[in-house]
PQR file of N, CA, C, O and H, with PARSE charges and radii, in Angstrom:
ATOM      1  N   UNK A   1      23.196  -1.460 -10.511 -0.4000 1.5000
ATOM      2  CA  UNK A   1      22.593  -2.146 -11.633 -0.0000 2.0000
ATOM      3  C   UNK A   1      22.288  -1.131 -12.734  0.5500 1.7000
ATOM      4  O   UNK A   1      22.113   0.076 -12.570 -0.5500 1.4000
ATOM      5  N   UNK A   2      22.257  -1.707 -13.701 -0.4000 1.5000
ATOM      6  CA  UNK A   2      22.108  -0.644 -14.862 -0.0000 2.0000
ATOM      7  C   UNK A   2      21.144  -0.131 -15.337  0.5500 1.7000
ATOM      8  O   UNK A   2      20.366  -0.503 -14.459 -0.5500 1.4000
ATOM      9  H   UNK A   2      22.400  -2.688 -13.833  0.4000 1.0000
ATOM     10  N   UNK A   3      20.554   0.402 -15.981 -0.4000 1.5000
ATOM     11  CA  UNK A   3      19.113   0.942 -15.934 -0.0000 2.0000
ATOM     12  C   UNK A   3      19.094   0.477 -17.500  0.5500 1.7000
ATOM     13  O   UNK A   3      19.891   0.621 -18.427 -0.5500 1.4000
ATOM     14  H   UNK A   3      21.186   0.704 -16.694  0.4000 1.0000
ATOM     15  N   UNK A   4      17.560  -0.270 -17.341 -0.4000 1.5000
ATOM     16  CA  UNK A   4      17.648  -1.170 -19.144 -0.0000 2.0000
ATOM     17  C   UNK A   4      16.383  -1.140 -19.480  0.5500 1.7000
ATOM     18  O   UNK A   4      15.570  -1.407 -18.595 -0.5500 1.4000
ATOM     19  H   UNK A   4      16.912  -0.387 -16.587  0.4000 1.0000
ATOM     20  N   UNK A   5      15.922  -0.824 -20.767 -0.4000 1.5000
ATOM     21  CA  UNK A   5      14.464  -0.787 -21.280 -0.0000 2.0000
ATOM     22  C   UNK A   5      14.195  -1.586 -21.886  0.5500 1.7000
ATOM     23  O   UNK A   5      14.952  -2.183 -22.651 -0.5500 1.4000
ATOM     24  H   UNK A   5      16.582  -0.607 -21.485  0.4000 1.0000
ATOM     25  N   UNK A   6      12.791  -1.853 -21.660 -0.4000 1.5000
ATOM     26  CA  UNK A   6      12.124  -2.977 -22.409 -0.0000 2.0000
ATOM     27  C   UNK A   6      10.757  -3.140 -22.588  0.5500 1.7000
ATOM     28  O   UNK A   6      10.059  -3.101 -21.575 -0.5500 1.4000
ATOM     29  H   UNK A   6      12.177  -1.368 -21.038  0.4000 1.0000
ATOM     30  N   UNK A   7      10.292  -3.294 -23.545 -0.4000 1.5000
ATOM     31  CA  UNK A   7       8.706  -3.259 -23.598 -0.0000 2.0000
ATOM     32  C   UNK A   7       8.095  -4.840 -23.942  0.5500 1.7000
ATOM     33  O   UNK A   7       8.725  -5.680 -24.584 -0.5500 1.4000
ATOM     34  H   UNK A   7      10.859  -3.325 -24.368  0.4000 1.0000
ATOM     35  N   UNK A   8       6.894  -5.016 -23.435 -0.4000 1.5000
ATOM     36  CA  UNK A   8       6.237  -6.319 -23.660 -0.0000 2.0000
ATOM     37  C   UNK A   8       4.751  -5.766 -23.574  0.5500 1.7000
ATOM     38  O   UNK A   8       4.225  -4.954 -22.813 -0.5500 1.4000
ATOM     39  H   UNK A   8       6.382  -4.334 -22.913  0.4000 1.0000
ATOM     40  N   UNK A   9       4.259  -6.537 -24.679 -0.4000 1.5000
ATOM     41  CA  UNK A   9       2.691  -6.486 -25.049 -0.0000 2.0000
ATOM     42  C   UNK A   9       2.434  -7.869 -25.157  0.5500 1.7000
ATOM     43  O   UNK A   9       3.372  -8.666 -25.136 -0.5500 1.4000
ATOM     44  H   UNK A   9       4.686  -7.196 -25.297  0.4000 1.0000
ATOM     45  N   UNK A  10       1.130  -8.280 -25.283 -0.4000 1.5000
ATOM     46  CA  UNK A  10       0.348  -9.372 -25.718 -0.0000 2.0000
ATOM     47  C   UNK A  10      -0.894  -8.904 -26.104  0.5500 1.7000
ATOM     48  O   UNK A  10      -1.582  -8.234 -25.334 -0.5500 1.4000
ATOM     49  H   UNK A  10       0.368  -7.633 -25.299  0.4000 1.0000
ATOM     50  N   UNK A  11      -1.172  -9.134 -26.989 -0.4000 1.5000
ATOM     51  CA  UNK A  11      -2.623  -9.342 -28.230 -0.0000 2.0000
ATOM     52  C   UNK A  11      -3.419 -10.507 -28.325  0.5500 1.7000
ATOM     53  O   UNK A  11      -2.860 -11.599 -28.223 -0.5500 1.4000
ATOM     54  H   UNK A  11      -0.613  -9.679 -27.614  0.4000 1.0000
ATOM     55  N   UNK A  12      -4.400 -10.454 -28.468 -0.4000 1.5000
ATOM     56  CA  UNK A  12      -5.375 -11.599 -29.210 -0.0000 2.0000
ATOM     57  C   UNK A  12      -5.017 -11.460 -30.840  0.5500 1.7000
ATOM     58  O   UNK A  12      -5.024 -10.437 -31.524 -0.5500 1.4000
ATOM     59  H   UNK A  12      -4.854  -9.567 -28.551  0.4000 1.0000
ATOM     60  N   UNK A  13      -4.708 -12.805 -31.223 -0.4000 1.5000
ATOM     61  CA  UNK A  13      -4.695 -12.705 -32.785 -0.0000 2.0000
ATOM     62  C   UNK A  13      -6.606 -12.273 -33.149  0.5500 1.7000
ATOM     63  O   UNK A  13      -7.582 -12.539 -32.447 -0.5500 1.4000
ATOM     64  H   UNK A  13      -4.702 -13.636 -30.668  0.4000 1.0000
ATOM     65  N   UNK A  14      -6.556 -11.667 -34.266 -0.4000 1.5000
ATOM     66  CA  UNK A  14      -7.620 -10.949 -34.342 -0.0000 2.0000
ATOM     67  C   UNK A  14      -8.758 -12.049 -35.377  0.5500 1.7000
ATOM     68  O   UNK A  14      -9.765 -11.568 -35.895 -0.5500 1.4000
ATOM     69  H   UNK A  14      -5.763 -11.451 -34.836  0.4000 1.0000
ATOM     70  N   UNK A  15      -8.346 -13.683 -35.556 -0.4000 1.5000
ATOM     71  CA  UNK A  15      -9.354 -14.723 -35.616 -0.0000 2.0000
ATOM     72  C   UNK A  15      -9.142 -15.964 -35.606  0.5500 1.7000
ATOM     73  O   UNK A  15      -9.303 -16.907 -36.382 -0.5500 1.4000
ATOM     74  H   UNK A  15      -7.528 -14.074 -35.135  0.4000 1.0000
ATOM     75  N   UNK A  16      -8.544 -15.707 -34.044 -0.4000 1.5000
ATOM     76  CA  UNK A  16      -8.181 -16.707 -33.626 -0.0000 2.0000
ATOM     77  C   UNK A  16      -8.078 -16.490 -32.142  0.5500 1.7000
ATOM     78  O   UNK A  16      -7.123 -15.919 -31.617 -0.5500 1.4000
ATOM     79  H   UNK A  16      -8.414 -14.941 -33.414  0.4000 1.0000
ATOM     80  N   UNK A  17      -9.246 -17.040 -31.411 -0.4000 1.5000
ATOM     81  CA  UNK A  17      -9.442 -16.286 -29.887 -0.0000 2.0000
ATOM     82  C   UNK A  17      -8.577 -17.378 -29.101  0.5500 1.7000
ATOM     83  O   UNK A  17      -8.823 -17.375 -27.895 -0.5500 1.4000
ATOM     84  H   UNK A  17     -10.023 -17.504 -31.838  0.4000 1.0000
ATOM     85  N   UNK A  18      -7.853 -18.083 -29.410 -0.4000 1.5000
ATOM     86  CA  UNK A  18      -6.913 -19.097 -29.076 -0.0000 2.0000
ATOM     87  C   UNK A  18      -5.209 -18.805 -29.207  0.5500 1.7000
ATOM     88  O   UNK A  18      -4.187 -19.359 -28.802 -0.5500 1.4000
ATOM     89  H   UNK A  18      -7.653 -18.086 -30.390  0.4000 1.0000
ATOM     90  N   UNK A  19      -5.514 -17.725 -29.935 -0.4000 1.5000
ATOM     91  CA  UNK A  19      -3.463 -17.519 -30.542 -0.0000 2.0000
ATOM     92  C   UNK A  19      -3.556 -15.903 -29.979  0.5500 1.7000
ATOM     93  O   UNK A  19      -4.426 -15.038 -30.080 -0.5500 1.4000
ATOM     94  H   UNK A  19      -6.344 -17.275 -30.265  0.4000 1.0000
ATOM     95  N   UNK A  20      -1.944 -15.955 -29.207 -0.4000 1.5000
ATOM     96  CA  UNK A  20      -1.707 -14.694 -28.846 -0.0000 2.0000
ATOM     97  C   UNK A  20      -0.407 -13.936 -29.627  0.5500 1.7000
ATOM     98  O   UNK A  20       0.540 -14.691 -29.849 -0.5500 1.4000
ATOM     99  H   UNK A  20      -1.237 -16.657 -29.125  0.4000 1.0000
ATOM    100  N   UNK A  21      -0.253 -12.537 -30.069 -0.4000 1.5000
ATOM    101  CA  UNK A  21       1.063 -12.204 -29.905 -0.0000 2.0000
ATOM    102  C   UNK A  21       1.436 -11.825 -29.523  0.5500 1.7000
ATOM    103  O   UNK A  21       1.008 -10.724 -29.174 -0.5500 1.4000
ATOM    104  H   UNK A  21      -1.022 -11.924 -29.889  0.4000 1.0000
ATOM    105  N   UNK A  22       2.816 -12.320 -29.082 -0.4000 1.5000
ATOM    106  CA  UNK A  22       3.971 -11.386 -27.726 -0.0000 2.0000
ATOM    107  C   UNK A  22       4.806 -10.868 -28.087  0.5500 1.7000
ATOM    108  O   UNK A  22       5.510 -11.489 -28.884 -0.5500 1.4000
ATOM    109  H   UNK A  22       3.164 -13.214 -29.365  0.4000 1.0000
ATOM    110  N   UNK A  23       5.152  -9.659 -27.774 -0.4000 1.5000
ATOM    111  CA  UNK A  23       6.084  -8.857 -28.486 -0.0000 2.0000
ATOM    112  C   UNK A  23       6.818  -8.805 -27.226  0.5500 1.7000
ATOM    113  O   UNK A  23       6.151  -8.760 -26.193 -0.5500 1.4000
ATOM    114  H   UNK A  23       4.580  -9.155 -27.127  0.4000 1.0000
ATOM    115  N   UNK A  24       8.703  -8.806 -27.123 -0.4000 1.5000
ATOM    116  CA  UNK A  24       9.208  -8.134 -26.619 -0.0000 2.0000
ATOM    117  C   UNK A  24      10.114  -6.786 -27.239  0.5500 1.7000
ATOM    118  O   UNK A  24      10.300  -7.210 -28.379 -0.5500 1.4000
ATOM    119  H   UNK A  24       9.245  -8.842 -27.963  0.4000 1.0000
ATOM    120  N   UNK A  25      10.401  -6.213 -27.224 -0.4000 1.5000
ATOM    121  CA  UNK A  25      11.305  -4.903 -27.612 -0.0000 2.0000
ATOM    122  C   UNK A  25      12.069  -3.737 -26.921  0.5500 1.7000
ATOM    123  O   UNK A  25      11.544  -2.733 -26.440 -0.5500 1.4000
ATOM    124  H   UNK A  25      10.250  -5.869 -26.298  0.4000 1.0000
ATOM    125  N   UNK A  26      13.454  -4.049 -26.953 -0.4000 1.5000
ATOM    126  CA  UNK A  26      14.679  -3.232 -26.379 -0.0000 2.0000
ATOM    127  C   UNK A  26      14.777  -2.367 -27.532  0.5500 1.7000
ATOM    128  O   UNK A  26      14.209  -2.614 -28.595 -0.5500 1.4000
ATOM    129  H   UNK A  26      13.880  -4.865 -27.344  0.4000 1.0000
ATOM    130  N   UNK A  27      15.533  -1.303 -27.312 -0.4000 1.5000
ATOM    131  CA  UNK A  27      16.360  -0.700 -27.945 -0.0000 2.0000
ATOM    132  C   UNK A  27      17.078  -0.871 -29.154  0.5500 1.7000
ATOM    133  O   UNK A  27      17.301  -0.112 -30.097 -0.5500 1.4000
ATOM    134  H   UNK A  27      15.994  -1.102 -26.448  0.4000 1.0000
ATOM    135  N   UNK A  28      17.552  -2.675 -28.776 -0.4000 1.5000
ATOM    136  CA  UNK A  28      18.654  -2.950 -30.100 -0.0000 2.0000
ATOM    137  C   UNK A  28      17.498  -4.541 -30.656  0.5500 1.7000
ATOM    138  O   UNK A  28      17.526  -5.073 -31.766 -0.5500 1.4000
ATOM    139  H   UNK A  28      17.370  -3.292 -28.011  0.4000 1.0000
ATOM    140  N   UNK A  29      17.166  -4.691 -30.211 -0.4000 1.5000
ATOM    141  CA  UNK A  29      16.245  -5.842 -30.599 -0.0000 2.0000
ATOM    142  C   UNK A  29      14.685  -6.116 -30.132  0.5500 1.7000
ATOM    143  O   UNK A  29      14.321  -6.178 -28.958 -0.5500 1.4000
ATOM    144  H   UNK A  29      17.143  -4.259 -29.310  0.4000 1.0000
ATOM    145  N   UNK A  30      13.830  -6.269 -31.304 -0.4000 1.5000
ATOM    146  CA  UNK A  30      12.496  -6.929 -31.136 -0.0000 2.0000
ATOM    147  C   UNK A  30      12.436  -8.542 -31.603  0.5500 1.7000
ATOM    148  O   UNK A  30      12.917  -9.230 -32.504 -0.5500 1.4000
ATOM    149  H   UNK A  30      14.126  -6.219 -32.258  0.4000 1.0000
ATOM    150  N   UNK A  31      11.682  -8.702 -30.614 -0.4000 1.5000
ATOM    151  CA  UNK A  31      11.281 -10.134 -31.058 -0.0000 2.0000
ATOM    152  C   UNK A  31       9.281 -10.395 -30.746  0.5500 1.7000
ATOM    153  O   UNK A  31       8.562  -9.864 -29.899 -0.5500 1.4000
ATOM    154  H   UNK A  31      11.291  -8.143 -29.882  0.4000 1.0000
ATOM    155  N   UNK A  32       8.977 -11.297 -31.715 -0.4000 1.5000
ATOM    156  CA  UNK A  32       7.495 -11.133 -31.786 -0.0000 2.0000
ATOM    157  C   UNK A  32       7.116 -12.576 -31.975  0.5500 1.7000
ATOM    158  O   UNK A  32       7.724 -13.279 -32.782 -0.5500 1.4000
ATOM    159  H   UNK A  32       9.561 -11.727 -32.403  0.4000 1.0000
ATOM    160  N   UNK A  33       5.949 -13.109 -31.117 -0.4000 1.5000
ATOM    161  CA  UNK A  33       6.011 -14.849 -31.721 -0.0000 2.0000
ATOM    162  C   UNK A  33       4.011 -14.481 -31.133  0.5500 1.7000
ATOM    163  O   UNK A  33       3.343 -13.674 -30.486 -0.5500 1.4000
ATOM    164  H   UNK A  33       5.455 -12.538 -30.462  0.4000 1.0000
ATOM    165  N   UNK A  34       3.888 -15.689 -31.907 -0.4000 1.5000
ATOM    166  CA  UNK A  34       2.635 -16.210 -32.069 -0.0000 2.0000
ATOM    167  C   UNK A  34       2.427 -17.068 -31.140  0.5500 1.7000
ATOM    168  O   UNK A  34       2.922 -18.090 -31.616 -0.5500 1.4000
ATOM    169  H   UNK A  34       4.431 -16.344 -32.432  0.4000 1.0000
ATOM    170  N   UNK A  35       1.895 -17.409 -29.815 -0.4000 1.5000
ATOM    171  CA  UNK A  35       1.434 -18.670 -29.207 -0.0000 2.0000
ATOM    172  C   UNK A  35       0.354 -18.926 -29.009  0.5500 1.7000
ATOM    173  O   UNK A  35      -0.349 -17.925 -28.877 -0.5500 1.4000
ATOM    174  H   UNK A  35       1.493 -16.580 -29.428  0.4000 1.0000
ATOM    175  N   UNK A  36      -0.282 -20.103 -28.895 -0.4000 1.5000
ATOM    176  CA  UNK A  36      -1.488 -20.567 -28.180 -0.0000 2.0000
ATOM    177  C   UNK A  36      -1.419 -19.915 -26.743  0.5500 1.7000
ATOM    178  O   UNK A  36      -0.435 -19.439 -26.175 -0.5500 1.4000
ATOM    179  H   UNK A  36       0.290 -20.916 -29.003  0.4000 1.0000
ATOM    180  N   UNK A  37      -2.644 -20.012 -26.333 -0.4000 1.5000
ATOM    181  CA  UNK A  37      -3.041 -19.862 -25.078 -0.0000 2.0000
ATOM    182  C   UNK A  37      -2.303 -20.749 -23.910  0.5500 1.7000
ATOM    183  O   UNK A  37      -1.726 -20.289 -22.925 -0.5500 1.4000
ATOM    184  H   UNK A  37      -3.443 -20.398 -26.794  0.4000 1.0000
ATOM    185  N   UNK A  38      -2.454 -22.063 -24.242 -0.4000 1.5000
ATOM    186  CA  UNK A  38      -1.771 -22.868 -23.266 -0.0000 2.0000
ATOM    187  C   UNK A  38      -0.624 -22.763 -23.381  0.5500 1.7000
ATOM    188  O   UNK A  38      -0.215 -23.164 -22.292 -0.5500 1.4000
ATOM    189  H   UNK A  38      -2.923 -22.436 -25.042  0.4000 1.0000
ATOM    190  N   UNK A  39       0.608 -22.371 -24.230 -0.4000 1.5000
ATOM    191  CA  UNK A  39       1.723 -21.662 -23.771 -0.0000 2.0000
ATOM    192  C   UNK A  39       1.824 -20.481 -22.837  0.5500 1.7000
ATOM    193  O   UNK A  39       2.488 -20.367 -21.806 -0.5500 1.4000
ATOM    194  H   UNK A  39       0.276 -22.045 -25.115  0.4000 1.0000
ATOM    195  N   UNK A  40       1.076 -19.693 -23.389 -0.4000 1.5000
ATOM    196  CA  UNK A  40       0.210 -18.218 -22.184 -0.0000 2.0000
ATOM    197  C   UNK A  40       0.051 -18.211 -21.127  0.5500 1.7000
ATOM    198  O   UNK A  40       0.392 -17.383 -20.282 -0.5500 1.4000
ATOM    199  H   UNK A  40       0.537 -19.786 -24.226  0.4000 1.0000
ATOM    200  N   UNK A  41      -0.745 -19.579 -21.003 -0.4000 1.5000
ATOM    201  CA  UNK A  41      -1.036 -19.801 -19.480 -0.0000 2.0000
ATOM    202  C   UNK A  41       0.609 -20.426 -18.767  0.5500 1.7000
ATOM    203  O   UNK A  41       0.861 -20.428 -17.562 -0.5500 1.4000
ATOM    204  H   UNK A  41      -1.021 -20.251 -21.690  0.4000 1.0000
ATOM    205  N   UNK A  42       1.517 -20.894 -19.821 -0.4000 1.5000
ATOM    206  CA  UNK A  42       2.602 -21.622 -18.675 -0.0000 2.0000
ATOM    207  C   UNK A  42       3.240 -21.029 -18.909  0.5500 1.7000
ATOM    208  O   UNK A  42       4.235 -21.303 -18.237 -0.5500 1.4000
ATOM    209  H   UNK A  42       1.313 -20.892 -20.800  0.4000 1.0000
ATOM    210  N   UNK A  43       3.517 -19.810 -19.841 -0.4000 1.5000
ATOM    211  CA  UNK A  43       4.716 -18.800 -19.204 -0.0000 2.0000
ATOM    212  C   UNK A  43       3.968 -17.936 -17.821  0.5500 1.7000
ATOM    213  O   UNK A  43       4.672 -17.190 -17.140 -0.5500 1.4000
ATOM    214  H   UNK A  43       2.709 -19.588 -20.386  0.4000 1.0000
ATOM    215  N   UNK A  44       3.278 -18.026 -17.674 -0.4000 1.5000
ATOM    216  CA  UNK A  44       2.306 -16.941 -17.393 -0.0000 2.0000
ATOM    217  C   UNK A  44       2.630 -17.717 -15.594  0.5500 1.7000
ATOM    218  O   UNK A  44       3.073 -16.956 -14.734 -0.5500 1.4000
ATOM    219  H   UNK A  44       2.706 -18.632 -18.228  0.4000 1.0000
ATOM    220  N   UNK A  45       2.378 -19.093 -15.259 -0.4000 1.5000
ATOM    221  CA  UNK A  45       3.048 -19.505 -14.122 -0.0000 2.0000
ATOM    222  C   UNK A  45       4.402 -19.338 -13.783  0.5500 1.7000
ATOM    223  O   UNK A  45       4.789 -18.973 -12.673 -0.5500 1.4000
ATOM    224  H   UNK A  45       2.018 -19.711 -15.958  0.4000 1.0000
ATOM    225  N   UNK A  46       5.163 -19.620 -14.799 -0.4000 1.5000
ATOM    226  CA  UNK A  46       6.624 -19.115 -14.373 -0.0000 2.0000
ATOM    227  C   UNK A  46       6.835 -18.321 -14.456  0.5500 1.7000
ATOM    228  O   UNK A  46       8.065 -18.326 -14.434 -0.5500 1.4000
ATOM    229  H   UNK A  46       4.849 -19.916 -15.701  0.4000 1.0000
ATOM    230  N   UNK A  47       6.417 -17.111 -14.596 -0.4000 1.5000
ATOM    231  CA  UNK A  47       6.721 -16.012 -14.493 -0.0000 2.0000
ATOM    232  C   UNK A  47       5.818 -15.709 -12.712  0.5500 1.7000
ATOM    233  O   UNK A  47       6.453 -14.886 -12.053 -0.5500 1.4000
ATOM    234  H   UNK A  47       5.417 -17.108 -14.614  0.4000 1.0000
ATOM    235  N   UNK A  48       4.736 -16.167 -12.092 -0.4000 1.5000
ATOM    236  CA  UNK A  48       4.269 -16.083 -11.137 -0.0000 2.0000
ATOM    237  C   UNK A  48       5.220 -16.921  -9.948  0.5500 1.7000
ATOM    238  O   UNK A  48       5.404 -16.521  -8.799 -0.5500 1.4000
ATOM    239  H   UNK A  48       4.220 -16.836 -12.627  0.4000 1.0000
ATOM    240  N   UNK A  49       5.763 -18.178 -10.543 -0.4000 1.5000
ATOM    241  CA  UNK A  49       6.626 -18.512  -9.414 -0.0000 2.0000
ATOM    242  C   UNK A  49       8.322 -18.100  -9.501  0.5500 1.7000
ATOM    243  O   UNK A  49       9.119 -18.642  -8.735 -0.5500 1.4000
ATOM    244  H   UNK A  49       5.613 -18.503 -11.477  0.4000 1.0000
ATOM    245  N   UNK A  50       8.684 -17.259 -10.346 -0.4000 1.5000
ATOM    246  CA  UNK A  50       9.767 -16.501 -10.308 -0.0000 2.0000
ATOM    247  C   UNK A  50       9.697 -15.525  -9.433  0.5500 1.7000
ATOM    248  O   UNK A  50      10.757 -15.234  -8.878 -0.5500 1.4000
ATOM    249  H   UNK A  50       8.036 -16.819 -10.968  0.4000 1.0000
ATOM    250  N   UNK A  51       8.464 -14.755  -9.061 -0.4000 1.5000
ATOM    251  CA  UNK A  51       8.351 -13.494  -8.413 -0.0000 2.0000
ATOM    252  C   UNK A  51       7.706 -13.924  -7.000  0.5500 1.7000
ATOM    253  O   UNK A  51       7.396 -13.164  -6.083 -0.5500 1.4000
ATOM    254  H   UNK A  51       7.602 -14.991  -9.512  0.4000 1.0000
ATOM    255  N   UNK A  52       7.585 -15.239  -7.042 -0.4000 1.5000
ATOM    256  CA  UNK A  52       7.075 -15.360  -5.432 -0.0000 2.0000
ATOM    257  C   UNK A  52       8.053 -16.261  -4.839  0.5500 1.7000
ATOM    258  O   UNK A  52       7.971 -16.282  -3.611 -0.5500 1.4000
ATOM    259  H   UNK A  52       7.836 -15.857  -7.787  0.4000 1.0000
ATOM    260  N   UNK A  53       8.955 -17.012  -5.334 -0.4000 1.5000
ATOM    261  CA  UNK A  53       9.832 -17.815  -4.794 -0.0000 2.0000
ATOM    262  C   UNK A  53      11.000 -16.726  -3.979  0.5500 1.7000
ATOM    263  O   UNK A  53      11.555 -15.723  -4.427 -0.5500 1.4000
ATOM    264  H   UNK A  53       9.022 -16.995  -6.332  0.4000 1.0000
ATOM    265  N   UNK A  54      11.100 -17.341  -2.690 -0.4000 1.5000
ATOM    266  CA  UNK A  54      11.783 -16.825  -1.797 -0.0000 2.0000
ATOM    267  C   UNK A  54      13.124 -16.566  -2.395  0.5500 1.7000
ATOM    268  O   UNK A  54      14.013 -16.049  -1.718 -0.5500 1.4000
ATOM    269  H   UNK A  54      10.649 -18.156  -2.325  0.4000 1.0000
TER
END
C-alpha cells in the first residue's frame, strides 16, 4: 500500500458554539466546510462504525 498524507482538524467557529470547521488537507488538495454539530455528531458515528465493523 502506498504511503499517503493527510491532515484533518476541527474547530469551533469562534461565535457560534454550534458550527464547526473541518479541514481536510493532502498535498495536492484542501478542502474546508463549515457544519453544524449534528452533522459532527453523524459523521462522527460513521466514522465509529467503519472502524468497528468486522
Amino acid at each position: 500500500m502506498a504511503k499517503f498524507s493527510m491532515s484533518v482538524s476541527i474547530r469551533r467557529v469562534q461565535n457560534d458554539s454550534n458550527m464547526f470547521e473541518f479541514m481536510i488537507a493532502t498535498p495536492t488538495l484542501k478542502s474546508q466546510f463549515i457544519l453544524p454539530r449534528s452533522q459532527i455528531n453523524k459523521l462522527r458515528i460513521l466514522i465509529e462504525r467503519a472502524l468497528t465493523n468486522k
